[in-house]
DRENVEX-991260 format. One record per residue: residue number from 1; residue in one letter; y, z, x of N, C-alpha, C in turn; chain. Coordinates in pm, 1 decimal. Each point is the difference from the previous one (the first is absolute). Layout:
BEGIN
<num->NUM; residu->A; nv->Y; nw->Z; nu->X; cav->Y; caw->Z; cau->X; cv->Y; cw->Z; cu->X; chaine->A>
...
//
This chain:
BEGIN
<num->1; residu->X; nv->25223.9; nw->9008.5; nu->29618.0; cav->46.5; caw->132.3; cau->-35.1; cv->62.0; cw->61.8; cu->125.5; chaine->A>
<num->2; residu->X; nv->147.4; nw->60.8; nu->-1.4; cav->14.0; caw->84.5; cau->90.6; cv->26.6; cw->129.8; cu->6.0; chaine->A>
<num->3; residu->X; nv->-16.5; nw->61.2; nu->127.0; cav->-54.4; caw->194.6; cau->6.0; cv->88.0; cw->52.0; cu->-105.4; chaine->A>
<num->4; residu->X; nv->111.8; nw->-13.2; nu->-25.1; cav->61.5; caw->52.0; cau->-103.2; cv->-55.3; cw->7.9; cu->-169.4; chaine->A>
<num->5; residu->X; nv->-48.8; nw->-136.3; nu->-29.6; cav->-102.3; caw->-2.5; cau->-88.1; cv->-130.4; cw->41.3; cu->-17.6; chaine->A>
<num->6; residu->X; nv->-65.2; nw->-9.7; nu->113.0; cav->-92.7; caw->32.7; cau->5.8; cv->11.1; cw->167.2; cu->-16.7; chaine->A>
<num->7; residu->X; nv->64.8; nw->53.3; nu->67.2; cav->0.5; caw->145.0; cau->-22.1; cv->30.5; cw->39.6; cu->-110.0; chaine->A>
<num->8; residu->X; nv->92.9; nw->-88.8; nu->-82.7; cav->49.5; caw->80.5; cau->-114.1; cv->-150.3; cw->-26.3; cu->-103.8; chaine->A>
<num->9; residu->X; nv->-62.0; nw->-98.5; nu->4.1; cav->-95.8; caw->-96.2; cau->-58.9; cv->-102.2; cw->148.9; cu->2.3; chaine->A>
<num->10; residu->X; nv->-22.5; nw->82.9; nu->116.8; cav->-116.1; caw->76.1; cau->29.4; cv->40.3; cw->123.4; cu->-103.9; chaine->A>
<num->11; residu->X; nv->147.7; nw->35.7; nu->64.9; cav->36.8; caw->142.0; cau->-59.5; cv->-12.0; cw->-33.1; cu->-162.2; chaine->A>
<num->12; residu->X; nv->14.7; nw->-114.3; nu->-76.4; cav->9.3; caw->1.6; cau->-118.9; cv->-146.4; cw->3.5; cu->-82.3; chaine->A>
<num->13; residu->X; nv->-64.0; nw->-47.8; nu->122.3; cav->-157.4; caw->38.0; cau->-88.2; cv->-91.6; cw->133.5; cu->7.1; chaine->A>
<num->14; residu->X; nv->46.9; nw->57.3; nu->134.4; cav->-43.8; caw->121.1; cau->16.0; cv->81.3; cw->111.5; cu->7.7; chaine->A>
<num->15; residu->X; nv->99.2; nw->-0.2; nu->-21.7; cav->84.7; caw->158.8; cau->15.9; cv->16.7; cw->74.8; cu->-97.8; chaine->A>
<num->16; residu->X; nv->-27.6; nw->124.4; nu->-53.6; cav->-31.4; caw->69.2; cau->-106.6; cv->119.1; cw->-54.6; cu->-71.4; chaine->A>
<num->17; residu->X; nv->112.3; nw->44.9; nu->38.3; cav->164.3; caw->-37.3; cau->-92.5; cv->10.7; cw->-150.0; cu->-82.3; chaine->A>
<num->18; residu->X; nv->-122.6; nw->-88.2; nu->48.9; cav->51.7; caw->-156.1; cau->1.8; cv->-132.1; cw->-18.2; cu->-132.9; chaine->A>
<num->19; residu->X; nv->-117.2; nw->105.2; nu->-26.9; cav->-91.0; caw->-22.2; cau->-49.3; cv->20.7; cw->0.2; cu->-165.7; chaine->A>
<num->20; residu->X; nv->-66.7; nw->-130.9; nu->-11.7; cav->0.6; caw->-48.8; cau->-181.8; cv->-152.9; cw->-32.4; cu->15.7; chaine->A>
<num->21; residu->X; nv->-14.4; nw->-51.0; nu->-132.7; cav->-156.6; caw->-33.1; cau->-10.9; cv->-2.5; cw->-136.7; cu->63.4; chaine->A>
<num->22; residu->X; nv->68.3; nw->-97.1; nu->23.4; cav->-25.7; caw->-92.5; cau->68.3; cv->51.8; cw->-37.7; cu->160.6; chaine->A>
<num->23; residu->X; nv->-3.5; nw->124.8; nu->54.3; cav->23.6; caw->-34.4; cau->162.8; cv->-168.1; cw->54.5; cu->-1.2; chaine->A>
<num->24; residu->X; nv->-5.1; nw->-57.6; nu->140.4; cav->-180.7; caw->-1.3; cau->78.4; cv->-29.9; cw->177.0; cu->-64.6; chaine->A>
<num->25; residu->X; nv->40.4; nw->64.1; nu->81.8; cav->-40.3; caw->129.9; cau->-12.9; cv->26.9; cw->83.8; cu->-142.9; chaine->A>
<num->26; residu->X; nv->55.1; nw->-69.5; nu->-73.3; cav->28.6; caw->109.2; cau->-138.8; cv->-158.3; cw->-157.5; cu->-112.2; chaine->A>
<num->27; residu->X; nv->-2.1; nw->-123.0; nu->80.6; cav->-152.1; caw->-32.0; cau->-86.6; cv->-128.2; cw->57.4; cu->19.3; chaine->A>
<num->28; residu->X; nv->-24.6; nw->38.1; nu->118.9; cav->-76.8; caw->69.5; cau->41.3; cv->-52.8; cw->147.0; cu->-45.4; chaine->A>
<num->29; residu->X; nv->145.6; nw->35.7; nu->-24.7; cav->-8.4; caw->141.8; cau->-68.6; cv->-17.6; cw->7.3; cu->-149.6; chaine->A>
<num->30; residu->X; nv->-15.5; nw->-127.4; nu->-67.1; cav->-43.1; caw->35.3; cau->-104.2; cv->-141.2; cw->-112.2; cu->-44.7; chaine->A>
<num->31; residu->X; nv->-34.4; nw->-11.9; nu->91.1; cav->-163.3; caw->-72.0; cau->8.6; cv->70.9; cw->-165.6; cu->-2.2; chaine->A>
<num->32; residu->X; nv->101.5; nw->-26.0; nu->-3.0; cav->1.2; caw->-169.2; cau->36.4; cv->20.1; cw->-29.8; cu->102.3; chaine->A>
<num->33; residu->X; nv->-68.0; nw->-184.9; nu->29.8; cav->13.5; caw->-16.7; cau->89.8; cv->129.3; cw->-59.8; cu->51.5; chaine->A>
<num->34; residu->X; nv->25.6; nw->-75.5; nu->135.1; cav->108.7; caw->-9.0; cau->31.3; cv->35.4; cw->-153.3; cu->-125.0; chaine->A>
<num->35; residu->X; nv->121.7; nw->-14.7; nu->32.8; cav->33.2; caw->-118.7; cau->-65.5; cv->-18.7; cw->-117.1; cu->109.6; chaine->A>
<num->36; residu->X; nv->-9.0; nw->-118.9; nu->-70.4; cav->-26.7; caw->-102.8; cau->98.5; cv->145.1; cw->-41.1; cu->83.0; chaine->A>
<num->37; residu->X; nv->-80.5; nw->-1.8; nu->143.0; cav->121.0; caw->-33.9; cau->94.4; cv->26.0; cw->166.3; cu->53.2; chaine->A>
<num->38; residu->X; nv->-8.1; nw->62.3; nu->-60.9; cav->63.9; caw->153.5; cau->52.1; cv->-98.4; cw->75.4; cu->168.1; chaine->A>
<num->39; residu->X; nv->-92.0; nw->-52.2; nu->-18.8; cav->-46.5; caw->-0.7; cau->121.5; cv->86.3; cw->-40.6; cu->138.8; chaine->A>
<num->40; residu->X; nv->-53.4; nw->-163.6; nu->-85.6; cav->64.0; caw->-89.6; cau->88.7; cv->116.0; cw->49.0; cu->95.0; chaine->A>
<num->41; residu->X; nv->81.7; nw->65.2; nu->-121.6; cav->169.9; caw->17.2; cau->69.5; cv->-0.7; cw->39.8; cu->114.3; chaine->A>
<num->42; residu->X; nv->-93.0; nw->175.8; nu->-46.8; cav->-2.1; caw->136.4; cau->29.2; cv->-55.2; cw->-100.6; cu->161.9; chaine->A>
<num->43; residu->X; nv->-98.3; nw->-41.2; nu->10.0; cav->-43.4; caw->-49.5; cau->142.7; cv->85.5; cw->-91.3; cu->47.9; chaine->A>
<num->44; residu->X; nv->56.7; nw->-53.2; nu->-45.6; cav->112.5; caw->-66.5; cau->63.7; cv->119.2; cw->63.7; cu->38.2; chaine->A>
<num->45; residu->X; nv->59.2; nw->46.1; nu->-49.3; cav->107.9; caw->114.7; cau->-2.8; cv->-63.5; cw->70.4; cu->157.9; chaine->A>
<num->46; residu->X; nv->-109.4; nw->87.1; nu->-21.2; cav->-57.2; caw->78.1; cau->123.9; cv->-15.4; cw->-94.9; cu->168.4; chaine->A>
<num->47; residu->X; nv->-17.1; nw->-147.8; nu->-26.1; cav->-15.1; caw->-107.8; cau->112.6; cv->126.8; cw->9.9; cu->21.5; chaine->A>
<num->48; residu->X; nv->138.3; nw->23.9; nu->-78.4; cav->114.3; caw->-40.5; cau->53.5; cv->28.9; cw->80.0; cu->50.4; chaine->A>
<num->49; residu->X; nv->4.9; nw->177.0; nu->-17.6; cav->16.9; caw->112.0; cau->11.7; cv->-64.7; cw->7.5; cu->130.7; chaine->A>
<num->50; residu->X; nv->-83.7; nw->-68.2; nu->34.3; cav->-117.4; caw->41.0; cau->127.3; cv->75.6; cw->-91.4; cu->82.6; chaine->A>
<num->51; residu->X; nv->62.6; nw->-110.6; nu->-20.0; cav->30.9; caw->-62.9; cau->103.9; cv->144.9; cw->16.4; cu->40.9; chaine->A>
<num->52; residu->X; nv->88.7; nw->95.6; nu->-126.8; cav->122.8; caw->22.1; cau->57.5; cv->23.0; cw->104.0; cu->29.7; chaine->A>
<num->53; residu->X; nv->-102.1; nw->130.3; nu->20.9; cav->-37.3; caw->114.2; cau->64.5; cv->-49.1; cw->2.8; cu->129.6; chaine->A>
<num->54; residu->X; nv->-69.5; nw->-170.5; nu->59.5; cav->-91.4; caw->25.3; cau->105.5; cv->55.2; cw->69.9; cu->123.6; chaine->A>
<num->55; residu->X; nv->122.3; nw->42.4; nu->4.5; cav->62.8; caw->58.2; cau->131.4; cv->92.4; cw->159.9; cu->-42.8; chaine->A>
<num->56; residu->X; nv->-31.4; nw->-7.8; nu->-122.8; cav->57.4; caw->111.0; cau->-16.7; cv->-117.7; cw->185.1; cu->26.7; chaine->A>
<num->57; residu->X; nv->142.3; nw->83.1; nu->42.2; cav->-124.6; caw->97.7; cau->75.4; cv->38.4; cw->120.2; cu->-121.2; chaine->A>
<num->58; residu->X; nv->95.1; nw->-15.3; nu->-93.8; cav->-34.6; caw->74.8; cau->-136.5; cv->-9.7; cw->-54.3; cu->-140.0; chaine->A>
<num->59; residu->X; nv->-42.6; nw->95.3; nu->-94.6; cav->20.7; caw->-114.9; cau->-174.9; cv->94.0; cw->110.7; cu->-61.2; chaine->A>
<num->60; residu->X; nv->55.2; nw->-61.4; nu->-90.4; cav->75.1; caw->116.1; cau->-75.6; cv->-75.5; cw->52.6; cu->-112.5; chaine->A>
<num->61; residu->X; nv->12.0; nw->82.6; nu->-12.2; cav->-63.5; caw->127.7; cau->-114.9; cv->-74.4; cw->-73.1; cu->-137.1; chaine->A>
<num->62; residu->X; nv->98.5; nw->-55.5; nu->-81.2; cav->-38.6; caw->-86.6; cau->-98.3; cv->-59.3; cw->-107.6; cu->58.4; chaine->A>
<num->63; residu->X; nv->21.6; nw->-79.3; nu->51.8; cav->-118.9; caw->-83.9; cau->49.6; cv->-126.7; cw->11.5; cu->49.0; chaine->A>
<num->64; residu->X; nv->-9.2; nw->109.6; nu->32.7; cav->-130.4; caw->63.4; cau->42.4; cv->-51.1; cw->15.0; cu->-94.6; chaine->A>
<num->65; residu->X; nv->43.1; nw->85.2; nu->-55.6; cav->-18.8; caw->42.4; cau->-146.4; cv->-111.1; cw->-76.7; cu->-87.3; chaine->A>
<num->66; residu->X; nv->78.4; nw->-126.6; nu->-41.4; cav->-5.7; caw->-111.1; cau->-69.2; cv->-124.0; cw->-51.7; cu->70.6; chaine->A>
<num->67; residu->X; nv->-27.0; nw->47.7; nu->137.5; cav->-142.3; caw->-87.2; cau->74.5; cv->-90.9; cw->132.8; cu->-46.2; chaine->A>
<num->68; residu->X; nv->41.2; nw->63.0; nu->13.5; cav->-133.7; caw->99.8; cau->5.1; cv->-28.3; cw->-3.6; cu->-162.3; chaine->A>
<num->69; residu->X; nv->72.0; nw->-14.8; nu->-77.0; cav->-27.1; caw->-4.3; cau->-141.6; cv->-26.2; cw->-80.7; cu->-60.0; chaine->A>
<num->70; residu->X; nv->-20.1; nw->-158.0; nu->53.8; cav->-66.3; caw->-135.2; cau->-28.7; cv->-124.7; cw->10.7; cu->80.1; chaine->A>
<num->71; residu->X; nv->-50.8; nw->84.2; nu->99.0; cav->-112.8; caw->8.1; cau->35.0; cv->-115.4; cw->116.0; cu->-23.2; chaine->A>
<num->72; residu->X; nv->73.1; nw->78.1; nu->-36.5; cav->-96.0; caw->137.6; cau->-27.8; cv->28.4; cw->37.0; cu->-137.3; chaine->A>
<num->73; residu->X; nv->118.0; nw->-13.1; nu->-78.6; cav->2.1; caw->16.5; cau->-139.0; cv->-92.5; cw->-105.0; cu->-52.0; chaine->A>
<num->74; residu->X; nv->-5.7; nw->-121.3; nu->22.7; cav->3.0; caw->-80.1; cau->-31.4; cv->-207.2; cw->19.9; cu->-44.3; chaine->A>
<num->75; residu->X; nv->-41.6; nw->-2.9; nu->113.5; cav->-107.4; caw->30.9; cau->36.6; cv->-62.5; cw->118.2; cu->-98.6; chaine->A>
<num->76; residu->X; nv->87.4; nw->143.5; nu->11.9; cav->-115.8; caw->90.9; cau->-97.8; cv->54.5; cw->-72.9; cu->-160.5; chaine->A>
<num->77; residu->X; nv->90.9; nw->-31.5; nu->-42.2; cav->30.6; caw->-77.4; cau->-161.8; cv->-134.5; cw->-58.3; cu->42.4; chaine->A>
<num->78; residu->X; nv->7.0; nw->-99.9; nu->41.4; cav->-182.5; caw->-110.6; cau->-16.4; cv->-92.9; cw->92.4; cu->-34.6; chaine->A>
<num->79; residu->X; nv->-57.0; nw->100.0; nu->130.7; cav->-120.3; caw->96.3; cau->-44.2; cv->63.5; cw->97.3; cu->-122.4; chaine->A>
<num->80; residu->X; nv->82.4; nw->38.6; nu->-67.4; cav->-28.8; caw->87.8; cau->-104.8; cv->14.9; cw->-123.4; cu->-108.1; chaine->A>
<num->81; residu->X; nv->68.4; nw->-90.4; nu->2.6; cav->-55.2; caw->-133.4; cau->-124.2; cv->-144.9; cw->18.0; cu->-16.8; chaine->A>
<num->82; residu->X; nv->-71.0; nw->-53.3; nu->167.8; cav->-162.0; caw->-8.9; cau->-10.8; cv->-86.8; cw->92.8; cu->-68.8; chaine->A>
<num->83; residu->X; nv->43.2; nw->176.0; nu->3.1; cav->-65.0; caw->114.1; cau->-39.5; cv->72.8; cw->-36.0; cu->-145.0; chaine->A>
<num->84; residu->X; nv->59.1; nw->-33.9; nu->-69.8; cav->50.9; caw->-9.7; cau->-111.4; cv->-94.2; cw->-110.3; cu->-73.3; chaine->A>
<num->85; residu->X; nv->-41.7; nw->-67.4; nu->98.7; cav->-94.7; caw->-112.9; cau->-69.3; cv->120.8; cw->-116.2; cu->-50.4; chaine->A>
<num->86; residu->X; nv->82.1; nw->-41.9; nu->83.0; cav->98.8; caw->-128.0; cau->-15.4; cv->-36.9; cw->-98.2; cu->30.9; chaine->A>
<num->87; residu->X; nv->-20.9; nw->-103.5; nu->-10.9; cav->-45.2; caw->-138.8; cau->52.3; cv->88.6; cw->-67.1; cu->36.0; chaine->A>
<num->88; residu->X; nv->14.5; nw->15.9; nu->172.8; cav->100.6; caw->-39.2; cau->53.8; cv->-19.3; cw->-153.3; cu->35.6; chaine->A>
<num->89; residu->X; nv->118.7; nw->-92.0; nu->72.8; cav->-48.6; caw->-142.8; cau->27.2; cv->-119.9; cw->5.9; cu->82.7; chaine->A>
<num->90; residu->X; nv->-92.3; nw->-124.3; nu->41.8; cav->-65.7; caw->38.8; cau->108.8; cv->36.6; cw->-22.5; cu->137.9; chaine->A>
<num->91; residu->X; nv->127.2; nw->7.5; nu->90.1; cav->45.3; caw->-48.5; cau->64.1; cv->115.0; cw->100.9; cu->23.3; chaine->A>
<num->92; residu->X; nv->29.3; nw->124.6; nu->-80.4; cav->134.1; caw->77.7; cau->11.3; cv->-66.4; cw->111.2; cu->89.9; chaine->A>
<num->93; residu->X; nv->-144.0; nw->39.9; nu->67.1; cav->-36.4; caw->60.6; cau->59.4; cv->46.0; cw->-93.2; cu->142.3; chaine->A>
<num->94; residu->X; nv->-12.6; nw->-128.0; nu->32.8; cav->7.6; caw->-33.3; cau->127.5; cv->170.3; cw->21.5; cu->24.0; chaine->A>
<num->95; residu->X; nv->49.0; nw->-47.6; nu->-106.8; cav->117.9; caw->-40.6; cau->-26.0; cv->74.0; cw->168.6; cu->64.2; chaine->A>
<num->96; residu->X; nv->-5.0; nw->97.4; nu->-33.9; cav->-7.0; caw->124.8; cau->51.2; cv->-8.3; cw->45.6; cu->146.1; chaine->A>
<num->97; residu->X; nv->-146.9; nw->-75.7; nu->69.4; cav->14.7; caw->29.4; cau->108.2; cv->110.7; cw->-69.7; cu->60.4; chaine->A>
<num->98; residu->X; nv->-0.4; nw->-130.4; nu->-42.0; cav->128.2; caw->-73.5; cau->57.2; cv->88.9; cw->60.8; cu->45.8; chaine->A>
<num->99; residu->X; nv->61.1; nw->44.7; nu->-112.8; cav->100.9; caw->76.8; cau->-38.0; cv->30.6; cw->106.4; cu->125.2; chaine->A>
<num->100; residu->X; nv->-87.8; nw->81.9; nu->6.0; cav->-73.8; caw->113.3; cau->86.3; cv->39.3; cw->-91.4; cu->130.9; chaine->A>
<num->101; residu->X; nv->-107.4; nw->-61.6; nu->59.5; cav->32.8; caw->-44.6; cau->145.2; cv->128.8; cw->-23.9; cu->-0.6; chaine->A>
<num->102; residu->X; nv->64.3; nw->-93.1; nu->-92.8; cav->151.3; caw->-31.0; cau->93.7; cv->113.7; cw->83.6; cu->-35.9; chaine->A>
<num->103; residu->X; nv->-37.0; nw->82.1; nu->-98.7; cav->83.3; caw->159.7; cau->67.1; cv->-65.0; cw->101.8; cu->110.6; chaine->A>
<num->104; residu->X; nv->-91.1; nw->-33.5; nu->-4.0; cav->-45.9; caw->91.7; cau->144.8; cv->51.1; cw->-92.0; cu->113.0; chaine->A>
<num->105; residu->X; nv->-20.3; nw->-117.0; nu->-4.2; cav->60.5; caw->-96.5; cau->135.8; cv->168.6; cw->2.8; cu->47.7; chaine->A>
<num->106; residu->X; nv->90.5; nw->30.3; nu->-150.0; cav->159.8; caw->40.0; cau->9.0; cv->-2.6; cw->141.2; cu->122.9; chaine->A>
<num->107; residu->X; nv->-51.2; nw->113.5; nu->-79.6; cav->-16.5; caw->104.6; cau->65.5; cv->-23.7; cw->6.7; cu->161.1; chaine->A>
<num->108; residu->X; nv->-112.3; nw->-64.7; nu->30.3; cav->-41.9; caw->39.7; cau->137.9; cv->6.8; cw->-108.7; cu->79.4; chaine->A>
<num->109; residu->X; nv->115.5; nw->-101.2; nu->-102.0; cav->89.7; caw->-138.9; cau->134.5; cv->-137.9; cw->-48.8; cu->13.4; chaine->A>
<num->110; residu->X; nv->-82.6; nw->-62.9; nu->-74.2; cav->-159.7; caw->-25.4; cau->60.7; cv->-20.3; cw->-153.0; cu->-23.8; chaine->A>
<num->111; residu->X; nv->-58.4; nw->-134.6; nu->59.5; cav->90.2; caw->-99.7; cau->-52.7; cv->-48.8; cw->-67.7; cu->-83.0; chaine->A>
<num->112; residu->X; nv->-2.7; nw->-68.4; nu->-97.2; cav->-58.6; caw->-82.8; cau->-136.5; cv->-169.3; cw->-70.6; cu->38.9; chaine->A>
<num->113; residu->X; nv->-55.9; nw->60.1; nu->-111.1; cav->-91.9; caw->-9.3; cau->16.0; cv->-52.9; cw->-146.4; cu->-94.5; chaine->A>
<num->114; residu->X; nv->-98.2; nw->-119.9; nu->10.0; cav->-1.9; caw->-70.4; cau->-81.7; cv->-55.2; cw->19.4; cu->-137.4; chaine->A>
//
């Protein structure tokens, strides 16, 4: 995958404008879970993003965006599924933090963690 894909790959699952019921963040929002592989991408996509950012000293707006909203949207959808009583995978909670660390690692240039 390259940064060009990968970015568009991110903005299309998380950016309000891009949201249907089957990108990451519009399943979430209605108690499903991700589709298979959609993880996958989303963390892959973010490894490429991390490694073709590693020298850069700004992000642009929508790309940020798109990180902060695959990691913190992403995150309260799970807990109000949970208070809803959804039975999520058992594995979309780790799958989350994932998610979480290697957009926090884009952000603060921090370097891949195993």
């Amino acid at each position: 995958m390259d940064f060009k894909t990968a970015r568009q790959l991110l903005a299309n699952q998380t950016l309000p404008e891009h949201e249907t019921d089957d990108t990451f963040l519009g399943r979430l929002r209605f108690g499903q879970p991700p589709v298979p592989g959609q993880v996958t991408s989303i963390l892959l996509a973010l490894s490429v993003i991390h490694t073709r950012l590693k020298d850069a000293s700004v992000l642009d707006r929508e790309l940020a965006q798109s990180l902060f909203l695959v990691a913190y949207e992403s995150r309260n959808l799970y807990e109000a599924g949970r208070g809803a009583r959804v039975v999520w995978p058992p594995l979309l909670d780790e799958d989350l933090e994932r998610i979480a660390i290697a957009a926090y690692q884009i952000f603060a240039n921090a370097p891949v963690s195993s």
